[in-house]
N, C-alpha and C positions, 0 to 999 in steps of 0.2 A: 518367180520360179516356184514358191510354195502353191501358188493361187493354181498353175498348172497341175502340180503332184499331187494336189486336192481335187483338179474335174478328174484327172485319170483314175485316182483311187476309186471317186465314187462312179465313174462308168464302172471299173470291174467288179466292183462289188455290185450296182444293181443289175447292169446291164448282164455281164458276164460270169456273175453268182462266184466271185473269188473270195478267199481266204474263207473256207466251210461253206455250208449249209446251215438255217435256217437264221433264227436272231443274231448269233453269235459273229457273224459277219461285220454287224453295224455295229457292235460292241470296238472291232478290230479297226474297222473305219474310223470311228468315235478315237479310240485311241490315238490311231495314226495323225488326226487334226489337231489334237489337242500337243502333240510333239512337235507339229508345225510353227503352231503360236507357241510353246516356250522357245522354239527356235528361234524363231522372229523376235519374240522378245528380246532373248537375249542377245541378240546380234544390236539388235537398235540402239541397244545401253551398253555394248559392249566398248570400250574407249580405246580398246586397240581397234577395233573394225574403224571407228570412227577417226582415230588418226590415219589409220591405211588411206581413208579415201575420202579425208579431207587436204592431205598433201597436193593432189591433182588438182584440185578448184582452184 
């Protein structure tokens, strides 16, 4: 899901020049990835995620 919300950001922001004008953009991009992976992180190592949906296996 990340890996998709990651090509979308960066079509808009190269493609479709969102979140400002000029560098400041890839700054907001740069951000938004970097929220991604502590997201991911923390879901991977998170032990309730992990017992959520090691129950089903």
């Amino acid at each position: 899901m990340y890996a998709t919300l990651a090509t979308l950001c960066f079509v808009e922001t190269v493609d479709f020049r969102a979140f400002g004008g000029g560098v400041a953009r890839y700054y907001v991009m740069t951000g938004e990835y970097l929220l991604y992976i502590a997201l991911s992180a923390y879901l991977l190592r998170s032990s309730r995620i992990r017992a959520r949906f090691s129950r089903g296996a």
